[in-house]
N, C-alpha and C positions, 0 to 999 in steps of 0.2 A: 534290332530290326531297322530302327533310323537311318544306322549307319551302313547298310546296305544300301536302302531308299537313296539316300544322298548317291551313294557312288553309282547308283544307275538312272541317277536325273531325276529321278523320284520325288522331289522336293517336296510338293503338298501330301504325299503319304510321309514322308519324311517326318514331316513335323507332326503330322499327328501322331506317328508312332511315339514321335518323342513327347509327346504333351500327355496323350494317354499312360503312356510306362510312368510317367511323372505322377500324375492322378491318382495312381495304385497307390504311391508314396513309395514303391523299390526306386529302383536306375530310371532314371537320369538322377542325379543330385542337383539340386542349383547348381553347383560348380558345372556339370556335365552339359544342363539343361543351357548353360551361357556358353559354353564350349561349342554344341552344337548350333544355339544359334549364328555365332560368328561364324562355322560354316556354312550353315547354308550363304551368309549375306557375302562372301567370297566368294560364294560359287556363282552370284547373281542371282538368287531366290531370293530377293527383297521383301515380298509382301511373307513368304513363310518363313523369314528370321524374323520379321517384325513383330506376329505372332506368337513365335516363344518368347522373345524379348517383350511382349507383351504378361505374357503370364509369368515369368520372374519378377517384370515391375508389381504384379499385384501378392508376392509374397512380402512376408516380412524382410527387409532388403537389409537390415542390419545382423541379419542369417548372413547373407553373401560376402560379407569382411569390404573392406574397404580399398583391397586390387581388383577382386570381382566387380565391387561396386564402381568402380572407375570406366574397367573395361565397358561396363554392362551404358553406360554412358555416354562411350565413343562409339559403340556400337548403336545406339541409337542416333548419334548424329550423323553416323554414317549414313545407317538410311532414313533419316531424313535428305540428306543429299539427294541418296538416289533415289526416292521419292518427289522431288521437286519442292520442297518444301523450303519453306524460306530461310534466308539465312539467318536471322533471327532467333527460328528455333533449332538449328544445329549450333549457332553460338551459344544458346542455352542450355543444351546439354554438354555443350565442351566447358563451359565455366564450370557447371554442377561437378564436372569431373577434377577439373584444378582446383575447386573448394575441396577437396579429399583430397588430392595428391599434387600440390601447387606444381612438383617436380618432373608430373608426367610430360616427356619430352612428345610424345605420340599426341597427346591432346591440345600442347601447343604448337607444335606443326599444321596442326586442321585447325586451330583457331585461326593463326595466323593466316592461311589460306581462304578462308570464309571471311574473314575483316578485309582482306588485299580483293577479294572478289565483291563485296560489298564498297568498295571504293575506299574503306579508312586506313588508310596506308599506316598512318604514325600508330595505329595500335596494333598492323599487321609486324610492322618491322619491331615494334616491343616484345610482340610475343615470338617472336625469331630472336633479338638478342637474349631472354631469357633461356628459348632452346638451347641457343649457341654455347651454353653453359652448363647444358647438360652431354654428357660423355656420349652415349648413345645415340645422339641424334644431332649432335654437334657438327659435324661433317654436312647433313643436309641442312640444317638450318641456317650454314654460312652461303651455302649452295641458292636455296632460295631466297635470301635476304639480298643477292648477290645478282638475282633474275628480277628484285623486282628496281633494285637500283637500275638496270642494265635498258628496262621498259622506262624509265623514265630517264634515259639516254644519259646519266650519270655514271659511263662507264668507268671513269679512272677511280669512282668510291668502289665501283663493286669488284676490282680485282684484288685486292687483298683478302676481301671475303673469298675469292675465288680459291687461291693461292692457298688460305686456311681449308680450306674445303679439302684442296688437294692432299694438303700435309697429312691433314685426318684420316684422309680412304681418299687413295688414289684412285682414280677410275678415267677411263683412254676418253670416255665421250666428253667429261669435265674439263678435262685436259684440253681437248681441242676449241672448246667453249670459250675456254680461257684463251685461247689463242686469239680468237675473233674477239672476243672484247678488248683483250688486248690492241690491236691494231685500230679496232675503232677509238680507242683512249688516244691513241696517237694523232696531234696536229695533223690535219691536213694538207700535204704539202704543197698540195696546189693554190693555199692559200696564202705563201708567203712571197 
């Protein structure tokens, strides 16, 4: 019944469908009960992902394996994001998640973005060359390592990040991105 609720915007019956089905102890699973909440929090029902993601955190959480339990992490510091909530505590559920899976490219992406939004560059751009080394997410990690060089007008460091970016996943809007940086790395010739 949740998954009806959701597909016709239903959100707060949504979740209760899913929290009550869960209470019985049938369907939802944890597994199911973290599946649904992730969508609603893509659909933009923040406060009622919150709430399932609330009543998984008060199960036994080593029930949820420890990819569940990662997601179930990034998921919270997502919406903490979209809650407003500080960065602080969205950087502390994306650490709690690289404590279980140091490898997850997804939770150092939003690290790295929360520390560059928090002003700490040098551990935003650590947690990008660590991405940059993962297969999966390697492409965008050179991609914005390469945005935040680009705002700190050190464009000729961030075109080969660009260039690896492109190698990895082509993409035409990259491509062109790199063009403009490109040209701005270049002398000005009016100044010679």
């Amino acid at each position: 019944m949740g998954d009806i609720y959701v597909n016709e915007r239903l959100f707060d019956l949504a979740a209760g469908a899913y929290l009550r089905a869960h209470d019985r102890g049938g369907e939802p699973s944890n597994a199911r009960l973290l599946q649904a909440a992730e969508a609603l929090a893509v659909r933009g029902a923040y406060d009622e992902a919150a709430q399932v993601a609330a009543r998984l955190a008060e199960q036994n959480l080593q029930q949820l394996g420890t990819n569940a339990l990662v997601r179930l992490h990034r998921l919270r510091a997502r919406l903490a994001a979209a809650r407003g909530e500080s960065d602080a505590e969205q950087i502390r559920w994306l650490e709690q998640a690289l404590e279980l899976d140091p490898m997850d490219g997804e939770a150092l992406l939003l690290l790295a973005q929360r520390y560059a939004a928090g002003g700490d560059i040098e551990r935003a751009v650590l947690a990008l060359e660590r991405a940059a080394n993962i297969e999966s997410v390697a492409a965008e990690a050179c991609l914005r390592h390469a945005q935040l060089l680009v705002r700190q007008r050190r464009y000729a460091e961030a075109l080969p990040l660009l260039k690896r970016s492109l190698e990895l996943r082509p993409r035409a809007d990259v491509s062109k991105y790199a063009e403009q940086v490109e040209r701005l790395a270049k002398p000005d010739r009016r100044e010679s």
